[in-house]
C-alpha positions in Angstrom: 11.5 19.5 -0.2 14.9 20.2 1.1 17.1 17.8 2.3 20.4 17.2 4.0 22.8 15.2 2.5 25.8 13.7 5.3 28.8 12.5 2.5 30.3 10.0 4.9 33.0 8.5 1.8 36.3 9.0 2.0 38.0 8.0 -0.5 40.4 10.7 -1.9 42.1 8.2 -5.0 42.9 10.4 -8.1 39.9 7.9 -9.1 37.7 9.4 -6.9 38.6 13.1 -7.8 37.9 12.3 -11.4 34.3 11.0 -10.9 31.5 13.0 -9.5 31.4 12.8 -6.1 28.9 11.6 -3.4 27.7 15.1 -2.9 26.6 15.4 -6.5 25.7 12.2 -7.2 22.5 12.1 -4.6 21.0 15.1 -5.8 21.5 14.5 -9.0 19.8 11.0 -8.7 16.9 12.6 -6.7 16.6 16.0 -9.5 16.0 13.3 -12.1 12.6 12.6 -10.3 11.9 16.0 -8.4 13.4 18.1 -10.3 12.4 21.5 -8.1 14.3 19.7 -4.5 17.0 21.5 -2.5 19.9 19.8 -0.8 22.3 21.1 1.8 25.8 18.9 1.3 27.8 17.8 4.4 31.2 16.3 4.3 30.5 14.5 7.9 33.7 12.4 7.0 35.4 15.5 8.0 33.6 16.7 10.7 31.6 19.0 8.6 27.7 18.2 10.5 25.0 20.3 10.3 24.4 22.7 13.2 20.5 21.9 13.7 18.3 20.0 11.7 15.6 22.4 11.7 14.4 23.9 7.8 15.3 20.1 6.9 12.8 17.8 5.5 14.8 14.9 5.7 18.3 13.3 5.9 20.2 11.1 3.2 23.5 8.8 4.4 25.4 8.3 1.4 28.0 5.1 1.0 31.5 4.6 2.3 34.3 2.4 2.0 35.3 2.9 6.0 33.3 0.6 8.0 31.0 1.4 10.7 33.3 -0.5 12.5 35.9 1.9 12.5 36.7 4.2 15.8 36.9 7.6 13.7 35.6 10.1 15.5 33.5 11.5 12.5 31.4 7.8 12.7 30.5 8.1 16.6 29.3 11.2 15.6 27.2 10.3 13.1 26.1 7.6 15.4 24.5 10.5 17.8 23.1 12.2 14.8 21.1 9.2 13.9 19.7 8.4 17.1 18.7 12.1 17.5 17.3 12.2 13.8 15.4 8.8 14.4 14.0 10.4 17.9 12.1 13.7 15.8 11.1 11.3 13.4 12.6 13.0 10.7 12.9 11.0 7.4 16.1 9.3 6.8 17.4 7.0 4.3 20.9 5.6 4.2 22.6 3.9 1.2 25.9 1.6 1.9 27.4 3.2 4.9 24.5 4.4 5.7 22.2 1.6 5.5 24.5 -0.4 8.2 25.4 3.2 9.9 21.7 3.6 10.6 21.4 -0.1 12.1 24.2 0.2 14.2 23.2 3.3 15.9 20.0 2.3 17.0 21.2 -1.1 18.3 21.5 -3.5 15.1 25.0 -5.6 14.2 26.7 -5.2 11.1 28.9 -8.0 10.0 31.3 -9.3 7.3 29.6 -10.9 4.2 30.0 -14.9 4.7 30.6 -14.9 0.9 33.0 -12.5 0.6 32.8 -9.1 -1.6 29.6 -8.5 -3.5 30.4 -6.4 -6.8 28.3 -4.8 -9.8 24.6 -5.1 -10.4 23.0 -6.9 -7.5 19.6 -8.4 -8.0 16.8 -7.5 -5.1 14.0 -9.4 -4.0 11.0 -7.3 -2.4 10.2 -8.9 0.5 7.8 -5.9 2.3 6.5 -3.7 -0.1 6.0 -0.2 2.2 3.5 2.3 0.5 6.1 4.5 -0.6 7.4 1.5 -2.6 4.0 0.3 -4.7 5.9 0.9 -8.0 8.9 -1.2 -7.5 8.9 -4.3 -9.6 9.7 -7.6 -6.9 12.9 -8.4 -8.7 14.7 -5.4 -8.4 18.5 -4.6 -9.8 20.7 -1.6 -8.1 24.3 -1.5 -8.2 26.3 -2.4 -5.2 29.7 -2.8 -3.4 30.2 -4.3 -0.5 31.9 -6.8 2.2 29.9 -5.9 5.3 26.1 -6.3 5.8 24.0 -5.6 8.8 22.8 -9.3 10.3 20.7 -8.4 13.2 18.5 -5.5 12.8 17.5 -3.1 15.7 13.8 -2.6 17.1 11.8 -2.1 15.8 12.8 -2.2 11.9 12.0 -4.8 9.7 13.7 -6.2 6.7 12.2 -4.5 2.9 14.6 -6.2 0.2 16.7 -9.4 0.3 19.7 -9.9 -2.5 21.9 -13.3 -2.3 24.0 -13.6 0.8 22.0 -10.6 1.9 19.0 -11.2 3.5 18.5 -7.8 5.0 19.5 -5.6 2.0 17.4 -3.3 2.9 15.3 -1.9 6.5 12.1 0.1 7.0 11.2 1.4 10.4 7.6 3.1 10.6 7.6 5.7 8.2 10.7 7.4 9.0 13.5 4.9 8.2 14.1 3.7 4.9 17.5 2.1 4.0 19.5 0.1 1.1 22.2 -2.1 1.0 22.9 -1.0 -2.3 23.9 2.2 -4.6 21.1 3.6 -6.0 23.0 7.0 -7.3 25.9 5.1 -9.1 25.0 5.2 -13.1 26.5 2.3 -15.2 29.5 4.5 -16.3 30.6 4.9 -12.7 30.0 1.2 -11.7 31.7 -0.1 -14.7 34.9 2.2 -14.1 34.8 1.3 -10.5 34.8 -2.1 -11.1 37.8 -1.8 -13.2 39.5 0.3 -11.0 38.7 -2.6 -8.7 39.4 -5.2 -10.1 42.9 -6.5 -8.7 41.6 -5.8 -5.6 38.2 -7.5 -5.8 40.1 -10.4 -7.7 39.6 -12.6 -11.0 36.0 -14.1 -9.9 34.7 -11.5 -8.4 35.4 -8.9 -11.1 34.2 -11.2 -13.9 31.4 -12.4 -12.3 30.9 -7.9 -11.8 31.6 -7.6 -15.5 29.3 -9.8 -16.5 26.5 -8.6 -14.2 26.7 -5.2 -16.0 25.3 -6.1 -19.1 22.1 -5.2 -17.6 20.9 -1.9 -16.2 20.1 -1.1 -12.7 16.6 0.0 -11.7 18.2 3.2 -10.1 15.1 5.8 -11.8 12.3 3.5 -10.1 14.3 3.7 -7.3 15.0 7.0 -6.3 11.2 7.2 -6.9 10.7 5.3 -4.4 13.2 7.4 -1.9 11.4 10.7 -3.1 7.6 9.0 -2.3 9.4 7.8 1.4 10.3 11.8 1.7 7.2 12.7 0.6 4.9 10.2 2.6 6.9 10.9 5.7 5.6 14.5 6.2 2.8 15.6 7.8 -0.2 16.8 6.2 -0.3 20.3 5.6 
């Protein structure tokens, strides 16, 4: 399997450049459970896209904090790439950004989160269990960080997961489109230095309540098993 990987983050803190980056941080969240994968890395946040998507399996959208709001020309872009990725039917999945990237391209609405930032280990609630999904438990914990959320979802697509304030955390559409809210490639370390590096921003009762959250571990290995069965599934029989 060899996938494309479109890094849409750009944050460029000295906190970022001491942490593993997007680009390493998906494959090495999928290499934990298919070890022999490929990925091609894109930074599509600086106009770095791939020139076709043909030898591609599939396509992964990693997280961002720029909002799909934003009139960057990188993120109309992208927009274009979706709908033309959606069209072949190639698998996609999208994380953050790239959950509410996905929606807004093909004709969803992304808004702000009524209760404010969500921060630190987010519990999930299956709502549609898709085949590729059979082995996730129905309360499900990933990682997140986020102030936007996609409230209206387009055509087709129905909602997967639910988390508080979140009732579409998470979007299937057919077999091709598979999408979470959340960060399934942050490990605790990373989460746990974010939050900290956070922390003024995200305020008192936000970052406590993200502190506390973090005594428990995500379910990030069940997962990304999940993702890799949605690739998998998604391809036509040989």
């Amino acid at each position: 399997m060899h996938l494309a990987i479109l890094v849409t983050n750009t944050d460029d803190s000295d906190f970022a450049q001491n942490h593993p980056k997007d680009g390493e941080k998906f494959p090495t969240m999928m290499t934990r459970v298919r070890p022999d994968w490929s990925f091609a890395v894109f930074e599509v946040k600086d106009g770095q896209f791939p020139e076709t998507l043909d030898g591609f399996d599939g396509v992964m959208i990693s997280g961002s904090p720029a909002s799909v709001h934003d009139d960057a020309p990188w993120i109309g872009r992208l927009f274009t790439l979706i709908d033309d990725i959606v069209a072949r039917k190639l698998p996609l999945f999208g994380a953050c950004f790239g959950h509410q990237a996905i929606a807004m391209a093909l004709g969803g609405r992304v808004e702000k989160n009524p209760g404010g930032y969500m921060h630190g280990l987010i519990q999930n609630r299956l709502i549609q269990r898709k085949p590729w999904m059979h082995t996730l438990p129905e309360d499900l914990k990933l990682y997140g960080s986020h102030v936007e959320q996609v409230t209206v979802l387009p055509e087709g697509a129905s909602p997967v997961t639910s988390s508080e304030g979140c009732p579409i955390a998470g979007f299937a559409m057919g077999s091709h489109v598979y999408t979470s809210q959340h960060h399934p490639e942050m490990t605790p370390g990373f989460i746990a230095a974010l939050t900290e590096e956070l922390s003024e921003y995200l305020g008192p009762q936000v970052t406590g309540r993200a502190r506390a959250s973090l005594a428990q571990t995500a379910d990030s290995d069940a997962f990304a098993e999940s993702i890799a069965r949605f690739f998998e599934m998604a391809q036509p029989a040989s």
